[in-house]
Structures are given as structure tokens and as C-alpha cells.
VEXZA-612611 format. One record per residue (C-alpha): residue number from 1; residue in one letter; x, y, z. Coordinates in steps of 0.05 Angstrom, whole numbers. Example, Ala and Ser with C-alpha at 12.3 -4.5 7.8 and 13.67 -1.06 7.14 Angstrom:
REM residues 2
i aa u v w
1 A 246 -90 156 $
2 S 273 -21 143 $
END
This chain:
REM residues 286
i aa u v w
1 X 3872 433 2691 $
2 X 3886 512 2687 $
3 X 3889 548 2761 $
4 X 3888 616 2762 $
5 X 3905 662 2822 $
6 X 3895 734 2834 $
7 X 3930 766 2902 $
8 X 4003 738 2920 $
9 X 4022 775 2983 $
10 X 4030 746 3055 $
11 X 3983 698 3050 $
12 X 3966 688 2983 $
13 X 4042 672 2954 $
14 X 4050 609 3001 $
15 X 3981 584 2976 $
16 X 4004 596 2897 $
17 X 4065 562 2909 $
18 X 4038 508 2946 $
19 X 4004 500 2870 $
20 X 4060 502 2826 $
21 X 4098 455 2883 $
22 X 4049 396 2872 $
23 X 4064 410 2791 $
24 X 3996 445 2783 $
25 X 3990 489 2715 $
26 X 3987 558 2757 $
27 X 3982 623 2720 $
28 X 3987 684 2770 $
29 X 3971 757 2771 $
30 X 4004 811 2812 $
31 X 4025 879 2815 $
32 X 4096 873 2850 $
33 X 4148 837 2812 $
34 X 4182 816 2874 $
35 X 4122 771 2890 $
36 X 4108 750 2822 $
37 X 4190 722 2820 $
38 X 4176 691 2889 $
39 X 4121 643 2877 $
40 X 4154 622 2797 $
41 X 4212 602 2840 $
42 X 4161 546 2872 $
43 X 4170 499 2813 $
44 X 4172 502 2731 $
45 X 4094 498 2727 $
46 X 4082 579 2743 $
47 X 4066 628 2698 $
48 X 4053 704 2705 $
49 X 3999 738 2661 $
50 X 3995 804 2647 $
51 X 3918 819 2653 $
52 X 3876 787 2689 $
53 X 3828 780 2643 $
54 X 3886 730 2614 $
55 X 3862 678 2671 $
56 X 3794 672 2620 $
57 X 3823 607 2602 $
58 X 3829 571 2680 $
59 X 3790 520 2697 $
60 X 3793 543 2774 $
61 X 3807 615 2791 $
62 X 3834 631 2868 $
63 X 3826 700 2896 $
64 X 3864 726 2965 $
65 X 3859 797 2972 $
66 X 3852 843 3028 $
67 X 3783 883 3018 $
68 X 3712 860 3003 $
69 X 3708 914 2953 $
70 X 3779 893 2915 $
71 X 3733 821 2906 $
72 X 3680 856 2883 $
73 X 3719 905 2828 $
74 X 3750 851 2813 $
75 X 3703 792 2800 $
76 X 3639 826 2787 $
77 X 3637 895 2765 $
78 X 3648 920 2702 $
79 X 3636 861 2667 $
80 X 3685 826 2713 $
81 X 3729 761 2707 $
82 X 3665 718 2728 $
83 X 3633 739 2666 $
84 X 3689 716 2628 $
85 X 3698 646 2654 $
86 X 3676 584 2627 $
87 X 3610 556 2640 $
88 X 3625 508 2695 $
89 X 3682 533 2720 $
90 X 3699 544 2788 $
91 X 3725 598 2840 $
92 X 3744 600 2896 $
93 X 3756 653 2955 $
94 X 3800 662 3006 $
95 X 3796 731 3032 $
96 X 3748 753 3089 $
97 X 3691 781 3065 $
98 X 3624 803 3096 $
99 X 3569 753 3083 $
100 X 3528 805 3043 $
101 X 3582 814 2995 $
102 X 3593 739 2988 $
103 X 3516 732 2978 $
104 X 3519 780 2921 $
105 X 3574 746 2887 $
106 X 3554 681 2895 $
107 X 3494 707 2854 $
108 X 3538 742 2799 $
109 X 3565 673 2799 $
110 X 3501 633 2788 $
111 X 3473 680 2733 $
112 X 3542 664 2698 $
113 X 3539 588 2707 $
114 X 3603 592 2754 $
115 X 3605 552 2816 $
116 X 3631 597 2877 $
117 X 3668 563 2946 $
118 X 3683 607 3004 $
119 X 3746 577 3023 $
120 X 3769 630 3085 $
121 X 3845 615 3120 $
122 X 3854 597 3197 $
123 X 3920 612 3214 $
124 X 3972 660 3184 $
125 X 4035 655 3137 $
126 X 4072 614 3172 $
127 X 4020 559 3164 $
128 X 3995 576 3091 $
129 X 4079 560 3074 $
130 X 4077 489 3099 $
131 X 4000 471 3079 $
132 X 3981 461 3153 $
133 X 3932 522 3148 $
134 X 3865 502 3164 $
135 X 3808 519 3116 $
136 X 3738 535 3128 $
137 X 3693 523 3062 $
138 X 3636 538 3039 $
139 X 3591 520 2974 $
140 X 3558 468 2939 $
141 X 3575 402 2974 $
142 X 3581 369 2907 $
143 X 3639 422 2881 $
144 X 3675 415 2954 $
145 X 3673 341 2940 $
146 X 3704 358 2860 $
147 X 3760 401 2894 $
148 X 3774 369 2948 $
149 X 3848 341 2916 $
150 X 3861 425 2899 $
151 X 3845 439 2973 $
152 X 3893 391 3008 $
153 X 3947 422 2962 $
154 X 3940 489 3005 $
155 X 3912 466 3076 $
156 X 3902 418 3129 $
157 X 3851 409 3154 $
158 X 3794 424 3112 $
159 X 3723 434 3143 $
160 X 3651 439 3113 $
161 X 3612 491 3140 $
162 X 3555 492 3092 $
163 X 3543 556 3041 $
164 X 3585 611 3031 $
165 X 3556 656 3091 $
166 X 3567 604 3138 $
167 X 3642 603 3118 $
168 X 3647 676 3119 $
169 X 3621 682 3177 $
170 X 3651 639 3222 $
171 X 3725 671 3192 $
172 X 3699 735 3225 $
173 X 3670 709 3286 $
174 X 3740 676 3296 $
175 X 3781 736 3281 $
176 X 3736 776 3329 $
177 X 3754 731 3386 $
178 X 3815 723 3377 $
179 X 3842 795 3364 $
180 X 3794 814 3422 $
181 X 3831 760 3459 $
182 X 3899 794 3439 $
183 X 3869 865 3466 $
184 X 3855 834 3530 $
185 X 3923 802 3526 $
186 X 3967 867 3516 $
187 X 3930 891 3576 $
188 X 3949 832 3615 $
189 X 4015 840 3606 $
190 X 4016 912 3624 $
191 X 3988 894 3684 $
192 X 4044 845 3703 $
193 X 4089 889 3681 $
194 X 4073 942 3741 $
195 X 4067 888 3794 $
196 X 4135 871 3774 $
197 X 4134 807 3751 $
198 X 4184 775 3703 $
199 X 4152 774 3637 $
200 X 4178 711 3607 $
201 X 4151 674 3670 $
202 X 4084 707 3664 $
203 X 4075 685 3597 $
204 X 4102 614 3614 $
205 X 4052 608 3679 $
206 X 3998 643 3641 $
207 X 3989 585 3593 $
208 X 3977 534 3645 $
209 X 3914 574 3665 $
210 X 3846 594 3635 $
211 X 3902 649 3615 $
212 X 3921 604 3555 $
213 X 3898 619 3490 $
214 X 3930 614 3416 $
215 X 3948 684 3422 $
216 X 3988 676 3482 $
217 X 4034 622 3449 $
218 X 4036 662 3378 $
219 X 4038 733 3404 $
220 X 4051 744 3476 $
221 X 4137 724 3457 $
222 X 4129 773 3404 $
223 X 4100 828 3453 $
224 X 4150 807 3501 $
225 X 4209 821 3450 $
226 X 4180 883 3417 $
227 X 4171 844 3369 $
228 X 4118 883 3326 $
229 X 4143 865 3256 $
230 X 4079 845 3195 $
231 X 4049 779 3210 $
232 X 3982 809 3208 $
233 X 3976 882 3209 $
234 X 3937 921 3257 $
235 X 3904 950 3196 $
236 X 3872 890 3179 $
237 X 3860 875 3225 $
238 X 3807 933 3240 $
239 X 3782 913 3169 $
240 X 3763 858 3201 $
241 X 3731 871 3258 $
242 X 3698 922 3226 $
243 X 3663 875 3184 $
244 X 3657 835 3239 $
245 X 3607 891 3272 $
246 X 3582 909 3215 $
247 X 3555 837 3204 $
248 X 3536 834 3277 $
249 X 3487 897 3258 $
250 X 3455 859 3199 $
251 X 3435 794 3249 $
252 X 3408 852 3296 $
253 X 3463 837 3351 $
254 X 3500 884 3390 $
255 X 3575 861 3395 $
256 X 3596 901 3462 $
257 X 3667 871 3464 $
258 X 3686 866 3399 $
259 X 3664 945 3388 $
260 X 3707 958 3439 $
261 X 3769 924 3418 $
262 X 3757 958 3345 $
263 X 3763 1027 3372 $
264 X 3833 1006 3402 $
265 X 3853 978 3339 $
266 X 3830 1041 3305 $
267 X 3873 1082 3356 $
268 X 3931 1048 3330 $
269 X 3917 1055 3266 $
270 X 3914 1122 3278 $
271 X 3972 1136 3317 $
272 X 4009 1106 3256 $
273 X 4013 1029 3275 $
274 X 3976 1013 3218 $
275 X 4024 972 3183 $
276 X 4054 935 3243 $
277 X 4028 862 3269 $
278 X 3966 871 3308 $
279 X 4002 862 3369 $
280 X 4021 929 3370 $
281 X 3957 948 3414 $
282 X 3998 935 3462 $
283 X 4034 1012 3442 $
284 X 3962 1042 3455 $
285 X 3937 1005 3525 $
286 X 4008 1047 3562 $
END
């Protein structure tokens, strides 16, 4: 069995690897040469490719890029690599996309006799590097079934959500909580702050209240120590939540809070936090 994958950065290069570790026949593409050396150093099973249209000959091709329209450019337009797979083949997704997009290539998909799984990511680096990341698929229950073995390779656990919307959506309902739950967060800390209480404390008593949340244990240390270095970056991060309300729009729902917390991540963005973790809203809530 061939495996292709297109997109090794932050999250994608611990999910290649995790590939070539279990002595899967992995041929990558990528742009940066530092990344492309990183995940061949996984095992003796790697192998970069020059084009992608070189991944014509997988059996399963991975994607894990940053924009729904980088999918798109990539997969479908232009006669893209789906048109160039075999019949039967399979692919599978890991970025966050916006359901209409997914719906759109899932059809590119059936017109070429591919089979297309939504397979979006839980948690962040840290998590994709030890397979512990859970995954959130979508797709024909039969192919989940198939690729099942492939999928325990890169995460734990896995979870069936239905089709490929379903997964997509629930990636972006979850990021809008929870970096709406980091917005509210940064502003909680602030807060202690001027009343003058010691921040390590807060963050320790905060977490045996309704307080506690994942982002408290993941990013309130990281706050606490200036800590603003790439884990996921504030830009993003705004990718996603504009999706997030853009998707909201297309159900006819109004997301109040998670509009709000978008045009504080934008303010970041724009006061050049862009590339910093998305913790750095705490910079723009002074």
C-alpha cells in the first residue's frame, strides 16, 4: 500500500511520520526542505516527490493544509490530483474546512470514483507527535471501517460522526468554543491581575471551579509566562472562526459570541500578532 501526503508543517509532519514510524510506504510533498528532512528522519520507508502529481500512484492520499481554498487548488481544480488517482482510491482530509467546500469535493470525488473521509484533528502538535490526537471522521462507514488500521497509526481516539459535513462541522463548532473560551480566559486573567491576586494561584484555584476548561490547563501557564511562542497561531486561528461564522450564516444562525471573539482575534492579527499562539489575545484585552 502507497500513502501519499501533501502539507508537513506543525501538524501535518507528526502525522507523516507517525506513517513512515509504523514502516508504512509514505511518499511526501513539501515546499521547505527542512520539513521534508524532518519527517524522512521518522524511519527508512519515506520518500519525497517532487510534484505532486507524482502521488498518482498512492493508494491513499492525506492532505493537512491550512486554507479551504489550498484543498481546493489542490485536489480539484485544474484537473487536480483527484482526477489523477486511481479508481477506488481513497483520501483523506485533515484540515478544517467549511462544510460547503467539503460538499463540493466530496462530489469532485464521486464523479472520479474516489472515496473522500473527513478526518479533522482534536488537539495540537504535541498530541499529533505521540498519536494520542483524537480524530473526528467522516465518510462512507464502509471506507472508515477499510482504514481504520491507517487511522490508529496517527490518533487515538477515533470517532464516527457520519458524512463529511458532520465532521467538518463539529471541528469548527469545537474550535469556536474553545478559542472563545481562551478570549474569555485572557480577560480573566486581566481581571485578577488588577485585584492583585497571584497569578499562578489563580490559575491553580481556577481549575477547581466551573473556571476549568482545557484552555486553562494548555494555555493559561503559557499566558502566565509570556509565553506566546506558535502552537497555534492567532492567524488561524481567525481562519477558523471565520469559517466558523460563515457556516453559522449558511444554517441561518446568528453566532453572537463567537463574532465577537473573531473581531479580537482580528485585532491581533492586525496589530501584528498574527503569527504568535492564539493566546496572544491576551496583548489586545490590556
Amino acid at each position: 500500500m502507497k500513502i501519499g501526503f501533501i502539507g508537513i508543517g506543525l501538524m501535518g509532519s507528526p502525522l507523516a511520520r507517525n506513517l513512515i514510524r509504523a514502516g508504512k510506504e509514505v511518499y511526501i510533498y513539501g515546499r521547505n526542505q527542512q520539513h521534508i528532512n524532518k519527517v524522512l528522519s521518522a524511519g527508512t520507508t519515506g520518500k519525497a516527490v517532487k510534484n505532486i502529481n507524482d502521488l498518482a500512484i498512492c493508494d491513499i492520499i492525506f492532505t493537512c493544509l491550512p486554507l479551504p481554498q489550498t484543498v481546493k487548488s489542490i485536489m480539484i481544480e485544474n484537473n487536480g490530483l483527484l482526477s489523477q488517482l486511481k479508481p477506488g482510491s481513497i483520501y483523506i482530509d485533515t484540515s478544517t474546512i467549511d462544510p460547503s467546500t467539503a460538499i463540493e469535493i466530496e462530489q469532485y470525488a464521486i464523479h472520479h470514483n474516489v472515496h473522500y473521509i473527513a478526518c479533522t484533528l482534536g488537539l495540537g502538535p504535541a498530541q499529533a507527535e505521540t498519536a494520542s490526537e483524537p480524530l473526528f471522521v467522516g465518510g462512507n462507514k464502509e471506507i472508515f471501517t477499510k482504514i481504520m488500521p491507517i487511522l490508529n497509526l496517527i490518533g487515538s481516539p477515533v470517532h464516527y460522526l457520519g458524512g463529511v459535513v458532520q465532521a467538518y462541522a463539529f471541528k469548527i463548532i469545537s474550535n469556536m468554543i474553545g478559542m472563545t473560551n481562551l478570549a474569555i480566559l485572557a480577560e480573566g486573567i486581566h481581571l485578577a491581575q488588577k485585584a492583585n491576586i497571584d497569578i499562578e494561584q489563580f490559575l491553580t484555584l481556577l481549575a477547581q471551579t466551573g473556571g476549568d476548561s482545557n484552555q486553562l490547563s494548555r494555555r493559561g501557564p503559557a499566558i502566565a509566562n509570556n509565553d506566546f511562542s506558535n502552537r497555534f497561531a492567532v492567524d488561524l486561528t481567525l481562519k477558523d472562526l471565520t469559517l466558523g461564522c460563515n457556516m453559522a450564516k449558511d444554517f441561518n444562525y446568528t453566532p453572537i459570541f463567537s463574532q465577537k471573539s473573531r473581531e479580537l482575534y482580528q485585532k491581533a492579527s492586525k496589530q501584528g500578532y498574527g503569527a504568535e499562539d492564539c493566546c496572544a489575545i491576551y496583548k489586545v484585552l490590556e
